[in-house]
N, CA, C and O of each residue as an XYZ file, in Angstrom:
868
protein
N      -2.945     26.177    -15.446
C      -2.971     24.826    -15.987
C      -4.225     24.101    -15.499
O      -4.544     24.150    -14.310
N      -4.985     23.386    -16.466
C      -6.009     22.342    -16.306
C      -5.814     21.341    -15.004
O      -4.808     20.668    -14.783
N      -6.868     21.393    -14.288
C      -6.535     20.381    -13.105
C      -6.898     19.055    -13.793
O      -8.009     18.991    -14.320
N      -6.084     17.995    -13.844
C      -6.118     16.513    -14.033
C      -6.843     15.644    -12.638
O      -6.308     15.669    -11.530
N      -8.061     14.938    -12.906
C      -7.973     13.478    -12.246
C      -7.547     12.276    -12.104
O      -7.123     11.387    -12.842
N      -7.702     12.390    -11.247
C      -6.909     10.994    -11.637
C      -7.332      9.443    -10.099
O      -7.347      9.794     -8.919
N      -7.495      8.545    -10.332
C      -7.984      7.658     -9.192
C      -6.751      6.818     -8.816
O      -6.058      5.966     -9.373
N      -6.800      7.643     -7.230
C      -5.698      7.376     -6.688
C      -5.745      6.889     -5.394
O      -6.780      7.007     -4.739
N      -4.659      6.304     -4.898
C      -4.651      5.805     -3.375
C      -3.609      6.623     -2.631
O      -2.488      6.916     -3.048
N      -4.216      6.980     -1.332
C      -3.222      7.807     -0.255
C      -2.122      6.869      0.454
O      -2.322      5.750      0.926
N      -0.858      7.621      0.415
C       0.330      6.598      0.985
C       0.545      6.957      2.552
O       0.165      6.296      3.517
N       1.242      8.158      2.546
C       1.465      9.046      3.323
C       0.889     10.423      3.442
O       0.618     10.899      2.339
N       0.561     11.381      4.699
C       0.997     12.365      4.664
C       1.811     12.838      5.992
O       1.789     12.303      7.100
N       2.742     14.314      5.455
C       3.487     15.313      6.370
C       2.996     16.540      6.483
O       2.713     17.281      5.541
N       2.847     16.863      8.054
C       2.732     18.192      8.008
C       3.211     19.234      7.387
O       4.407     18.976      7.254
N       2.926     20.618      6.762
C       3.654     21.809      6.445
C       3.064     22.719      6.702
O       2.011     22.969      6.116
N       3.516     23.426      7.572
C       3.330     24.514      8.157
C       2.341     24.884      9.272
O       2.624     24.501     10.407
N       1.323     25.516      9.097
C       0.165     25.315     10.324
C      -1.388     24.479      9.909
O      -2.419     24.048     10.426
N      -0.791     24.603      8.792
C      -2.575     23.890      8.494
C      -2.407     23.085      6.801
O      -3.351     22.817      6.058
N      -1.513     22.932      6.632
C      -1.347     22.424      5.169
C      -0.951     20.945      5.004
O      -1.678     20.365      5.811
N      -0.349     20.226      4.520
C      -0.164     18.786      4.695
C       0.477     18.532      3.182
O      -0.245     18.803      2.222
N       2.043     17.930      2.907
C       2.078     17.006      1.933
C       1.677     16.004      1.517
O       1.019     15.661      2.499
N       1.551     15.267      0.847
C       0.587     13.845      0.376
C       1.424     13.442     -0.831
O       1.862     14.035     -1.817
N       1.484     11.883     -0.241
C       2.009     11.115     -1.054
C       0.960     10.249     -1.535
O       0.358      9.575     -0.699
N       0.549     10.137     -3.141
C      -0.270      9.472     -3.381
C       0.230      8.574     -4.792
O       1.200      8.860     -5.494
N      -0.623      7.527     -4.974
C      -0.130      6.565     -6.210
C      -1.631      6.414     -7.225
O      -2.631      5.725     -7.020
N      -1.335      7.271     -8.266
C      -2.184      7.064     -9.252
C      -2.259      5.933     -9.915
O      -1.635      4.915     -9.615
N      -3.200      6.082    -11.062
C      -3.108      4.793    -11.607
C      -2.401      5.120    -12.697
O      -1.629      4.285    -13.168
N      -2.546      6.411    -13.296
C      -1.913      6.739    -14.802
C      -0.516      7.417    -14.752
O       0.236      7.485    -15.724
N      -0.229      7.946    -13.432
C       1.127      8.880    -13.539
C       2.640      7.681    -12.415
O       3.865      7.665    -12.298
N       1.448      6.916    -11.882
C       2.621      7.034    -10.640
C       2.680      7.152     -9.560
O       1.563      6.929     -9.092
N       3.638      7.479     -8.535
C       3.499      7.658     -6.832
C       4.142      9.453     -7.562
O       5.026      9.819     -8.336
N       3.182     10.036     -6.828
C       3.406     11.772     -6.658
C       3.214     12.181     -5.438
O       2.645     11.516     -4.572
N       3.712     13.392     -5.281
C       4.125     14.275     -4.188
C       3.351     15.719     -4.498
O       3.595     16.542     -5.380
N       2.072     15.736     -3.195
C       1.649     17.006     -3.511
C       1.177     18.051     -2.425
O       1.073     17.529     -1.315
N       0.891     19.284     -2.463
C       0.626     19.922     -0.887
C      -0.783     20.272     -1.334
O      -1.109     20.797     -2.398
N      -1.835     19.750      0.028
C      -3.051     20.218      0.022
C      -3.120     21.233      0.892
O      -2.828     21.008      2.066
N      -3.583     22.755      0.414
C      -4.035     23.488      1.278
C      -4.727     23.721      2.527
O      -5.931     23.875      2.322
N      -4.455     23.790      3.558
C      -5.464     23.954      4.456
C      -6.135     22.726      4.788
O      -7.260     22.806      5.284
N      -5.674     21.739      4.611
C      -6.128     20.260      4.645
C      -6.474     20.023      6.186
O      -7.298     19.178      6.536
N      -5.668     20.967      7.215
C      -5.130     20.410      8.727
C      -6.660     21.108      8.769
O      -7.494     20.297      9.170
N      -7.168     22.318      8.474
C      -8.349     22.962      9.431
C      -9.382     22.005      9.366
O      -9.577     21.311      8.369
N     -10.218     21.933     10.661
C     -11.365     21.478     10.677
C     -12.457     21.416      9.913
O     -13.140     20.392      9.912
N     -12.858     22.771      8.962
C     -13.640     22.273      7.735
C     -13.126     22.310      6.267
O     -13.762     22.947      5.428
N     -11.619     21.422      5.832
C     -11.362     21.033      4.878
C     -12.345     20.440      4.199
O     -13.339     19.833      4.597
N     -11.813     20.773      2.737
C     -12.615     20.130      1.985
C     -12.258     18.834      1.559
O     -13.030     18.203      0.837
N     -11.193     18.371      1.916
C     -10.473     17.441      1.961
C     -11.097     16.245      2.682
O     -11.198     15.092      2.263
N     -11.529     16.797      3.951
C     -12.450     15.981      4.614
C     -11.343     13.964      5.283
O     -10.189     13.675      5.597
N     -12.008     13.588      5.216
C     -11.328     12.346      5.332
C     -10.573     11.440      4.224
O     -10.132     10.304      4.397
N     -10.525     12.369      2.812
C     -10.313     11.587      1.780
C      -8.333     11.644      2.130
O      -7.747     10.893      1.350
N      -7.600     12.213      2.890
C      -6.352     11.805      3.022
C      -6.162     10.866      3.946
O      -5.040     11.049      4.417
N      -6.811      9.726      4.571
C      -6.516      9.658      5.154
C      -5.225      7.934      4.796
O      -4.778      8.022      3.652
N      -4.940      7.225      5.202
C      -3.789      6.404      4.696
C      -5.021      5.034      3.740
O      -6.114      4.535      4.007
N      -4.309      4.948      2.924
C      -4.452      4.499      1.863
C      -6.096      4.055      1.275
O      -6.571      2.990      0.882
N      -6.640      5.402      1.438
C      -7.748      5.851      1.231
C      -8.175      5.962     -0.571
O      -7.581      6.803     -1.246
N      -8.913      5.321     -1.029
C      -9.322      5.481     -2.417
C      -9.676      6.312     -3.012
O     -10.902      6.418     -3.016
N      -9.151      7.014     -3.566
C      -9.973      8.540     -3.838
C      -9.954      9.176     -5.565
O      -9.079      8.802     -6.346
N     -10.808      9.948     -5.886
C     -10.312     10.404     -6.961
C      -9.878     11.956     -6.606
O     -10.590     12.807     -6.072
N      -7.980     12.139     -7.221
C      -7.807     12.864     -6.806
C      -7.561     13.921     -7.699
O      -6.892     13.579     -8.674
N      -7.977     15.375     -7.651
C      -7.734     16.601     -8.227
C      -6.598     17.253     -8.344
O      -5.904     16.958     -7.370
N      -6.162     17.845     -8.903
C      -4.626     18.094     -8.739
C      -3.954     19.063    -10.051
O      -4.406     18.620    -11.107
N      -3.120     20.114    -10.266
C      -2.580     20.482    -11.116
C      -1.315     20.200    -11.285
O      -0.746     20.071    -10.201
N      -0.661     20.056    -12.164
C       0.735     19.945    -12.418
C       1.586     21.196    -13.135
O       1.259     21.765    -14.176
N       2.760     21.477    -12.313
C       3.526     22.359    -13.554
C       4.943     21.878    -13.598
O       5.770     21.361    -12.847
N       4.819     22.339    -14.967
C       7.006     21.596    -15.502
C       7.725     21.826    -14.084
O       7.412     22.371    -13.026
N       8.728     21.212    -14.535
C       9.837     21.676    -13.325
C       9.321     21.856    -11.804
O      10.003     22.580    -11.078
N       8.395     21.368    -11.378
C       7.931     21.303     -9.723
C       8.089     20.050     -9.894
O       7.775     19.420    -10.904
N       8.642     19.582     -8.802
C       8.385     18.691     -7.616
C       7.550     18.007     -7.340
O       7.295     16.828     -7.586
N       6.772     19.293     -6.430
C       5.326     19.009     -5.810
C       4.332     19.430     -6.457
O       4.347     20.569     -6.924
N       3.031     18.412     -6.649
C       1.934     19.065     -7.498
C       1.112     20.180     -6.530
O       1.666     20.692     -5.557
N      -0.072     20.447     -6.859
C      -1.118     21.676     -6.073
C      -2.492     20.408     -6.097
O      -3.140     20.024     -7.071
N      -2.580     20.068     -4.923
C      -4.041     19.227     -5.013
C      -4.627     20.495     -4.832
O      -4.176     21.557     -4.401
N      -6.037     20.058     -5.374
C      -6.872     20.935     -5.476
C      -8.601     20.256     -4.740
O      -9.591     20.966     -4.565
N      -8.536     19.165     -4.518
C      -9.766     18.029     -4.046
C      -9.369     16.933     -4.196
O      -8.401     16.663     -4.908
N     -10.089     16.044     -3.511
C     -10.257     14.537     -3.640
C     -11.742     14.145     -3.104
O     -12.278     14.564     -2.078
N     -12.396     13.016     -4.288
C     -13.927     12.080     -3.660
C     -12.993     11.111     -3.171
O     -11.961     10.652     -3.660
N     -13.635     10.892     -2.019
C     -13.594      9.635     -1.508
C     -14.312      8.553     -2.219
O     -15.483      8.679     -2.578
N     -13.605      7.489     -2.421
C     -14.212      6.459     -3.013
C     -14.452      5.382     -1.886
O     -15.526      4.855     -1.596
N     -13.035      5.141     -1.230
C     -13.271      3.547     -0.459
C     -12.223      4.121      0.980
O     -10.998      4.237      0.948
N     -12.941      4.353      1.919
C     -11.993      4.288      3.109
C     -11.583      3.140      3.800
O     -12.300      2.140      3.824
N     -10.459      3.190      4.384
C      -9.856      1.820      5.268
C     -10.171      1.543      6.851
O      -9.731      0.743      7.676
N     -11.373      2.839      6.882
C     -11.421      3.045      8.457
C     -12.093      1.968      9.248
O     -12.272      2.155     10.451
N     -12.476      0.868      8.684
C     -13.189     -0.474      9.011
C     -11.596     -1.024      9.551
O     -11.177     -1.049     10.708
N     -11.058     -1.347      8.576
C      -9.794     -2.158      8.683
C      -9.215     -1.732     10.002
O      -9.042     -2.346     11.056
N      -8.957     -0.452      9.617
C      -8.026      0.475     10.908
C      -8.438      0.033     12.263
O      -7.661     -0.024     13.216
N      -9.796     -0.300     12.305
C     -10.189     -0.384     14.131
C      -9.541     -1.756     14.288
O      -9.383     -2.084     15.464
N      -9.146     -2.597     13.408
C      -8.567     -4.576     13.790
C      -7.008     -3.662     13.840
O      -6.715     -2.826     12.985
N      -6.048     -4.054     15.118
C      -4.996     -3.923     15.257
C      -4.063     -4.527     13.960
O      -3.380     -4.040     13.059
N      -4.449     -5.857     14.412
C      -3.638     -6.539     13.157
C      -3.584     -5.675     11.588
O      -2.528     -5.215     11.154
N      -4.354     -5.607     11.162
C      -5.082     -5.462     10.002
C      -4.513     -3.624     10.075
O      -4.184     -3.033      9.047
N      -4.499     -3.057     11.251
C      -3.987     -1.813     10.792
C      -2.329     -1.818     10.906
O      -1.876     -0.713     10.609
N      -1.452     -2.662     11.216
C      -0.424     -3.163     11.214
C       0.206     -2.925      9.589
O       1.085     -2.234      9.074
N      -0.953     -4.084      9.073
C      -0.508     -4.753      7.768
C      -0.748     -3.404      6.638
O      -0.036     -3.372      5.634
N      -1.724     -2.379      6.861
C      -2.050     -1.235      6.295
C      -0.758     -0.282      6.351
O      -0.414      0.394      5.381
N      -0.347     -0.289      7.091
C       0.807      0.292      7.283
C       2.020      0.178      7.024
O       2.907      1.031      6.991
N       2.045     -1.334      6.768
C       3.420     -2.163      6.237
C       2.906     -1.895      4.479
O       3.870     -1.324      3.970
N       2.040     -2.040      3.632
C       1.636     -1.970      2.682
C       1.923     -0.289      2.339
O       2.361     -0.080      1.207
N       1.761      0.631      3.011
C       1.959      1.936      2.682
C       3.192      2.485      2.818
O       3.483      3.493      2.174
N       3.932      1.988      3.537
C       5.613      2.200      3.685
C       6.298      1.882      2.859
O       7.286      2.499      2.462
N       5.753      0.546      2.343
C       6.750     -0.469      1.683
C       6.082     -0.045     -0.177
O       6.849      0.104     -1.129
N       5.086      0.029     -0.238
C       4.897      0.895     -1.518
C       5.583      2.726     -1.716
O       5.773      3.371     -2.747
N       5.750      3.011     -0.613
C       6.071      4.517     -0.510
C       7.725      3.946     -0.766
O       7.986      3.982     -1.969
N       8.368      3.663     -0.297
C      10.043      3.303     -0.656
C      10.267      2.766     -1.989
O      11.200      3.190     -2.671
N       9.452      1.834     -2.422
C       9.864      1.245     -3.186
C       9.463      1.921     -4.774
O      10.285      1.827     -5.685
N       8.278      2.521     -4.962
C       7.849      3.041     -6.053
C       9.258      4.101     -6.311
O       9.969      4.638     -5.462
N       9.306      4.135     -7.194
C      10.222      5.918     -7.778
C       9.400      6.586     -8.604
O       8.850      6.072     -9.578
N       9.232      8.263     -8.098
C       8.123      8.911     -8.150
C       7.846      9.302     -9.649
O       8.893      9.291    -10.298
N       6.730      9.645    -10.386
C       5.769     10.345    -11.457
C       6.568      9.192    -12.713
O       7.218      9.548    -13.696
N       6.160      7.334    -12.145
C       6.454      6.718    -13.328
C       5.312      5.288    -13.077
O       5.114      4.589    -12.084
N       4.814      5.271    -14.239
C       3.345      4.790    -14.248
C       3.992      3.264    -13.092
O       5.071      2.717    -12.865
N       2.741      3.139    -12.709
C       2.813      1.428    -12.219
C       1.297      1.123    -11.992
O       0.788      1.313    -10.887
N       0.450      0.556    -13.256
C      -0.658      0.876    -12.990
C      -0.617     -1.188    -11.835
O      -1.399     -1.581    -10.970
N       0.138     -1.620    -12.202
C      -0.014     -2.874    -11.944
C       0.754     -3.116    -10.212
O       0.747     -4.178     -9.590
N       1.173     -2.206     -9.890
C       1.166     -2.259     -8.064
C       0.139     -1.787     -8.069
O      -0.621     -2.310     -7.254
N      -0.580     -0.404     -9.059
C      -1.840     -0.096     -7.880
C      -2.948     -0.941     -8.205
O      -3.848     -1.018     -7.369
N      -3.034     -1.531     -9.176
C      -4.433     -2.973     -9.120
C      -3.542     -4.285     -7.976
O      -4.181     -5.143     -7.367
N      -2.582     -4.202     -7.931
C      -1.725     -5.241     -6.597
C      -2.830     -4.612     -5.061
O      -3.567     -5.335     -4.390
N      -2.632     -3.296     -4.891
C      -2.883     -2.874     -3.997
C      -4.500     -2.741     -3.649
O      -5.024     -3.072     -2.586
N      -5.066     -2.256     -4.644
C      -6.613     -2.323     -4.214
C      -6.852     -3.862     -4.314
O      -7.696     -4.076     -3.444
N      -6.550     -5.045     -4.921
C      -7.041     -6.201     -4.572
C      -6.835     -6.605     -3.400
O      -7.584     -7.402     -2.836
N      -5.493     -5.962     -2.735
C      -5.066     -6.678     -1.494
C      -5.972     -5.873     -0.638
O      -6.562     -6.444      0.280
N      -6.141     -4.610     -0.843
C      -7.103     -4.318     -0.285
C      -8.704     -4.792      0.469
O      -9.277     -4.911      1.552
N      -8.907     -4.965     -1.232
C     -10.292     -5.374     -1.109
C     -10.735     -6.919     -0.515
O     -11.827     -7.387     -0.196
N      -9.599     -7.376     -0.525
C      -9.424     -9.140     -0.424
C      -9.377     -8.747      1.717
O     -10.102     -9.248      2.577
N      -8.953     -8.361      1.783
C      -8.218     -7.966      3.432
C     -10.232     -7.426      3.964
O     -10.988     -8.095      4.668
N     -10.466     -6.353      3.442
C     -11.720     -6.417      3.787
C     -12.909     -6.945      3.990
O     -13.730     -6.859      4.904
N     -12.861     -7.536      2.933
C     -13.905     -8.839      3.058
C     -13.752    -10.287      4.417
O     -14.503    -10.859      5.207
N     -12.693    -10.324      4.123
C     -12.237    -11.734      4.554
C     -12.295    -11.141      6.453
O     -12.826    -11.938      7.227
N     -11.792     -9.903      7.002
C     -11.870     -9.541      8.003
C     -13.499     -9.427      8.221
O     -14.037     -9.942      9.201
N     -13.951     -8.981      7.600
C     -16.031     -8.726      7.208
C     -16.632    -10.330      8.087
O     -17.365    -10.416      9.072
N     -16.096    -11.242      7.409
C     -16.361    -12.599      7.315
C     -15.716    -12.947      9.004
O     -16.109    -13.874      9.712
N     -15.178    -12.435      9.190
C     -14.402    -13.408     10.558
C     -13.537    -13.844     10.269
O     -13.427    -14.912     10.872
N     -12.419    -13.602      9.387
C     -11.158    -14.546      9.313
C     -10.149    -13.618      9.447
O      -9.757    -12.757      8.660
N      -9.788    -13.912     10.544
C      -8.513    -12.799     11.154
C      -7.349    -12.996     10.671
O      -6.612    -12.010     10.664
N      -6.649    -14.671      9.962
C      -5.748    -14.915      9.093
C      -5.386    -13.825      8.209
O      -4.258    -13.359      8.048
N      -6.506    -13.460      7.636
C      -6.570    -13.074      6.444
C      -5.379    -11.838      6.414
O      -4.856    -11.753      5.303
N      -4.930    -11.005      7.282
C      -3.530    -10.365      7.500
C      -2.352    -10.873      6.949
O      -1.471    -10.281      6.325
N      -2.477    -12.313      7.334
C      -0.616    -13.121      6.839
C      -1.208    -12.922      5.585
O      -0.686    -12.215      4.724
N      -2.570    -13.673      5.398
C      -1.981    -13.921      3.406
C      -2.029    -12.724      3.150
O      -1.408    -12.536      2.104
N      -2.546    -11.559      3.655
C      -2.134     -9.979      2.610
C      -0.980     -9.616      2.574
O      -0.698     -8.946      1.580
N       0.057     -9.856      3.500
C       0.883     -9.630      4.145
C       1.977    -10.053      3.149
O       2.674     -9.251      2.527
N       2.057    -11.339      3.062
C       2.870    -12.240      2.267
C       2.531    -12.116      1.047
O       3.508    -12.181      0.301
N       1.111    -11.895      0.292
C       0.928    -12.069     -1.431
C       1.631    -10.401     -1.876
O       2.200    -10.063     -2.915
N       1.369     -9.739     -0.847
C       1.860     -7.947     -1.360
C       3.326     -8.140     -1.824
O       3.793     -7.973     -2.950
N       3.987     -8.566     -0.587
C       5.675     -8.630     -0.583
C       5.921     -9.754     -1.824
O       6.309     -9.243     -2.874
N       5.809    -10.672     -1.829
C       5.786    -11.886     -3.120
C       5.444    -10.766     -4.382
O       6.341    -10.767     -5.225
N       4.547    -10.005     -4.613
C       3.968     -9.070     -5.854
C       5.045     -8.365     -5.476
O       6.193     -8.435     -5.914
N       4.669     -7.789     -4.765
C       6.162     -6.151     -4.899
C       7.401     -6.271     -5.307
O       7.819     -5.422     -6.095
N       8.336     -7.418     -4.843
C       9.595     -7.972     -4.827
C       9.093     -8.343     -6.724
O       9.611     -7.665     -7.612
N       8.543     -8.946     -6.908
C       8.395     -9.371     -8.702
C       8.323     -8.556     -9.322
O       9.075     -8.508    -10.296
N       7.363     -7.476     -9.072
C       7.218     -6.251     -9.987
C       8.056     -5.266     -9.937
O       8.277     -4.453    -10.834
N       8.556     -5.321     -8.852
C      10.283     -4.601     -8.707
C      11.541     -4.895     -9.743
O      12.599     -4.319     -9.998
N      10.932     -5.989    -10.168
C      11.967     -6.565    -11.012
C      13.380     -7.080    -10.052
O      14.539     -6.925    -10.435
N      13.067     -7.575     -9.029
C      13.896     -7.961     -8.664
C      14.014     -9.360     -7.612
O      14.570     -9.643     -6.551
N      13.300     -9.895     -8.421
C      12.620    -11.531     -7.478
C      13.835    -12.430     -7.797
O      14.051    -12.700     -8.979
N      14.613    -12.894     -6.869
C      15.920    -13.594     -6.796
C      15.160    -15.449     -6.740
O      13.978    -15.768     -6.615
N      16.098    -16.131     -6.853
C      16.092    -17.184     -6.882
C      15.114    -17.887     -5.335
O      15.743    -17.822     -4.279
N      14.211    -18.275     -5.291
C      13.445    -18.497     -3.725
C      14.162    -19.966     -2.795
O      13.773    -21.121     -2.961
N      15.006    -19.639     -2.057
C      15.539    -20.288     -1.092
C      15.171    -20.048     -0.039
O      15.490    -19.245      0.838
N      14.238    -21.032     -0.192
C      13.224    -20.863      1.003
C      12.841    -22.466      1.037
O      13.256    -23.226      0.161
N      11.785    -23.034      2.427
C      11.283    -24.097      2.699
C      10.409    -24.795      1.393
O       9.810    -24.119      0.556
N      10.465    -26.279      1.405
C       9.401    -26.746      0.669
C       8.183    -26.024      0.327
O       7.646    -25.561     -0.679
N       7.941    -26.129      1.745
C       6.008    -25.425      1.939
C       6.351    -24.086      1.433
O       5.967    -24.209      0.270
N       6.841    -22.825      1.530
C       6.715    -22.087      1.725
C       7.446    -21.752      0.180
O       7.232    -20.570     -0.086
N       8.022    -22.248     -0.611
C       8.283    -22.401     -1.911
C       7.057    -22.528     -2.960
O       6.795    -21.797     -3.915
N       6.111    -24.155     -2.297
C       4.894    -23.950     -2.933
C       3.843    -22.889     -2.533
O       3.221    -22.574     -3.548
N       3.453    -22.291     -1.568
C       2.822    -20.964     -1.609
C       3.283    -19.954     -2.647
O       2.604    -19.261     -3.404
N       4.463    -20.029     -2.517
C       5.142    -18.936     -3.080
C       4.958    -19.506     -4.814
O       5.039    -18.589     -5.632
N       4.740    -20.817     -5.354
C       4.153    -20.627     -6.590
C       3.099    -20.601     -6.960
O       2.863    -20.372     -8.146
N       2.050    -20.847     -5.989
C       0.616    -21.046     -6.119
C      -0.025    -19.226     -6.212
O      -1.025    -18.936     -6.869
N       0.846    -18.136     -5.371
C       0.446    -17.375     -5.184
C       0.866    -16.608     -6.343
O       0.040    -15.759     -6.679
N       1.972    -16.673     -7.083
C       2.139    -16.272     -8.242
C       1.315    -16.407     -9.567
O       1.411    -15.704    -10.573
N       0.473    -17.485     -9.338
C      -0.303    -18.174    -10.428
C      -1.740    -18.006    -10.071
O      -2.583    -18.679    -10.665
N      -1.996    -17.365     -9.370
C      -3.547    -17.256     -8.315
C      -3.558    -16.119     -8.235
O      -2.556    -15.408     -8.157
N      -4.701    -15.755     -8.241
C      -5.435    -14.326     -7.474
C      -5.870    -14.582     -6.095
O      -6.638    -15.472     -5.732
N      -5.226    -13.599     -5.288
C      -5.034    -13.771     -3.863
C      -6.622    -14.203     -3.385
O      -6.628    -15.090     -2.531
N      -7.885    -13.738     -3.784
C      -9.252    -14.320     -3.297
C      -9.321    -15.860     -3.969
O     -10.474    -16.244     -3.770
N      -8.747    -16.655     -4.513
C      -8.986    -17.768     -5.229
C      -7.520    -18.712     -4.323
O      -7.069    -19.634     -5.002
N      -6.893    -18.522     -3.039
C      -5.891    -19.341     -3.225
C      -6.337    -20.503     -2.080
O      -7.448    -20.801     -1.640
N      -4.953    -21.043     -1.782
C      -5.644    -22.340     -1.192
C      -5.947    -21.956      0.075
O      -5.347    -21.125      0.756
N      -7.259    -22.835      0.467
C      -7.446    -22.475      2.393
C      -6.566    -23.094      2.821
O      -6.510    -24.248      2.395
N      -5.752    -22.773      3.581
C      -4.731    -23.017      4.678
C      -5.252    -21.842      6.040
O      -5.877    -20.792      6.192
N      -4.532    -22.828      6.783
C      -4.564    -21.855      8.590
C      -3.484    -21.143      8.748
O      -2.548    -21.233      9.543
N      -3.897    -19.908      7.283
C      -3.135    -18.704      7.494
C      -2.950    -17.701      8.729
O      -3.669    -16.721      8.920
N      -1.908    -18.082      9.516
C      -1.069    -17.606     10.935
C       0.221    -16.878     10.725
O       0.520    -16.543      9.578
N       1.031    -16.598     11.753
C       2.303    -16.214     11.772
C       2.865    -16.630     11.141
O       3.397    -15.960     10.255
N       3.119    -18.415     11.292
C       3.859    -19.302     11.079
C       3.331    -19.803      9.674
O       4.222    -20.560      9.287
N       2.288    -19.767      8.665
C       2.086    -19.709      7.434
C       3.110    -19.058      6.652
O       3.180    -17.830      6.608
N       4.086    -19.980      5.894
C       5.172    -19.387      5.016
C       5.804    -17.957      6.125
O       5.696    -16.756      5.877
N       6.208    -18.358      6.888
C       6.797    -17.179      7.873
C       8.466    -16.908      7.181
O       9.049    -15.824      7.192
N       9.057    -18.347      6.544
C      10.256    -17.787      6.575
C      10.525    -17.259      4.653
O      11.541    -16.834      4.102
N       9.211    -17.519      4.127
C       9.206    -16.691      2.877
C       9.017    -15.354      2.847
O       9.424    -14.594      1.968
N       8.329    -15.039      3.918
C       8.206    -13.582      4.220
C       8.928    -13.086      4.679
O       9.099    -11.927      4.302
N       9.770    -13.597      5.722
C      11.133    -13.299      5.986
C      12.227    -12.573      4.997
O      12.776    -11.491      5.205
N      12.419    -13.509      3.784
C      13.080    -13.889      2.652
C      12.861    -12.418      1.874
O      13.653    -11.565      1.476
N      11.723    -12.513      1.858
C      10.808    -11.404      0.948
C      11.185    -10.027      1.523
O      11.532     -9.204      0.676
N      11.181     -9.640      2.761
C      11.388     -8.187      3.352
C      12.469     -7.727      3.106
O      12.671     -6.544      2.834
N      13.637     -8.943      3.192
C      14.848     -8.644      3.244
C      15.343     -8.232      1.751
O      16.309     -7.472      1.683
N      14.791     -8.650      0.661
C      14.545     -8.419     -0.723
C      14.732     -6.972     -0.501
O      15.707     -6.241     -0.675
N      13.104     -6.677      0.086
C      12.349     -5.029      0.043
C      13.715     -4.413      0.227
O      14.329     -3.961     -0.739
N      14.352     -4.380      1.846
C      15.158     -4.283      2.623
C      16.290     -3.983      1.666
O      17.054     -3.093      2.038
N      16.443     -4.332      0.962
C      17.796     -4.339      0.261
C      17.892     -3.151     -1.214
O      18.814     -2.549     -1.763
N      16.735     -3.229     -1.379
C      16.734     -1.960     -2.712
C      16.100     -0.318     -2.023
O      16.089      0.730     -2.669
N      15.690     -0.453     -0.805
C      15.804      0.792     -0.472
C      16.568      1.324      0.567
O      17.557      0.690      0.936
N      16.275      2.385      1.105
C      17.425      3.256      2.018
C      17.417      2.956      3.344
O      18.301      3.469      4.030
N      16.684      2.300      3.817
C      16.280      2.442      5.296
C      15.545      0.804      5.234
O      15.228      0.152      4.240
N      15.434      0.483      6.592
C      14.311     -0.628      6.953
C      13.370     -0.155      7.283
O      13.298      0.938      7.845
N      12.319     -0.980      6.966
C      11.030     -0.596      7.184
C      10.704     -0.595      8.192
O      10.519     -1.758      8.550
N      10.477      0.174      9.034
C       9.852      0.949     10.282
C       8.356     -0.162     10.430
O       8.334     -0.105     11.660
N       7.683     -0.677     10.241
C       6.410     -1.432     10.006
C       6.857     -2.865     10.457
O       5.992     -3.515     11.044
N       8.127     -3.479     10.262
C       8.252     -4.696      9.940
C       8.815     -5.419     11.204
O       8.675     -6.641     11.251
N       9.428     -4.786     12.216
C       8.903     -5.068     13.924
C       8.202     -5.575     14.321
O       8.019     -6.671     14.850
N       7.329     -4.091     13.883
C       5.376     -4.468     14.280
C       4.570     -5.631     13.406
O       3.745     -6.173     14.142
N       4.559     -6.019     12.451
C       4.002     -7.174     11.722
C       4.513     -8.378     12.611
O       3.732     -8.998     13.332
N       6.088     -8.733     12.514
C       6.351     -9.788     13.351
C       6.171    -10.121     14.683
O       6.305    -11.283     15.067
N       5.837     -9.073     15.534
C       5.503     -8.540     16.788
C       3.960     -9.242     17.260
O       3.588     -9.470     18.411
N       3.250     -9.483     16.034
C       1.758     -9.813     16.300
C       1.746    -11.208     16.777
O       0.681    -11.751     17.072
């Protein structure tokens, strides 16, 4: 079978076996898929750094009926997160973003509109850390969960604070680089985010392992 590309972002990976690795990745045209890269663990993969967590890549890959798991075959690196990764915070929030997209997606069904959610939050988180604004974590933090919980189809009625009601419509109606300056902190709409996890929290299997550590900061 024809290997397909496709431009994708890395979620997860698991070890298999001595040198191989599963990968969870989210295309733009298929979906969140499940695939094993060969030999990914040895030192001169060709794989190189393009698995690494939620790494931009275009990824190579075959598909056959009835599997599961696809056969990567390569990935270009397009955009790594390894800037982000060295800010604690900021690798916190990378991590809460890759968990909480990994649970919540259900696998090989398009969502091209979490993964343009995700590279903006991305790209918005980079810059703004670039610049000196260490805030810039809560609002990624909070506009992801506000998007995810909506595009989930499952955004409940917001009983939540005044303030944290109007964020919560401004951010719906805004592109996260265009919203209002506020002294985005902990305590910035803290108990909408609250509100919001417990959403996440509730349509999948488990709590998010990440969401400790975010409040923890």
């Amino acid at each position: 079978m024809p290997a397909r590309v496709s431009e994708s972002i890395v979620l997860r990976t698991y070890p298999l076996r001595e040198a191989d690795l599963i990968v969870s990745f989210l295309t733009r045209d298929q979906g969140k898929l499940r695939g094993v890269a060969r030999r990914a663990r040895r030192p001169k993969s060709g794989f190189g750094a393009g698995l690494e967590r939620l790494s931009m890549v275009r990824m190579s890959y075959s598909q056959r009926e009835n599997r599961e798991l696809v056969s990567l075959e390569s990935c270009e690196l397009v955009r790594s997160q390894f800037g982000l990764s060295s800010d604690y915070a900021a690798g916190v929030v990378l991590d809460y973003l890759s968990e909480a997209t990994e649970q919540l997606l259900p696998p090989a069904e398009a969502s091209e509109r979490h993964f343009r959610l995700l590279v903006a939050v991305l790209e918005h988180l980079d810059a703004e850390l670039e610049a000196g604004r260490g805030g810039a974590v809560w609002k990624a933090a909070l506009y992801f969960s506000l998007w995810a919980v909506r595009l989930g189809g499952f955004l409940p009625e917001l009983r939540v604070s005044r303030d944290s009601g109007e964020i919560a419509e401004e951010m719906l109606k805004t592109p996260i680089g265009q919203l209002t300056q506020r002294d985005w902190n902990q305590q910035t709409g803290a108990d909408l985010r609250r509100f919001l996890v417990r959403q996440i929290e509730e349509h999948i299997e488990r709590k998010l392992v990440t969401v400790p550590l975010l409040e923890a900061l």
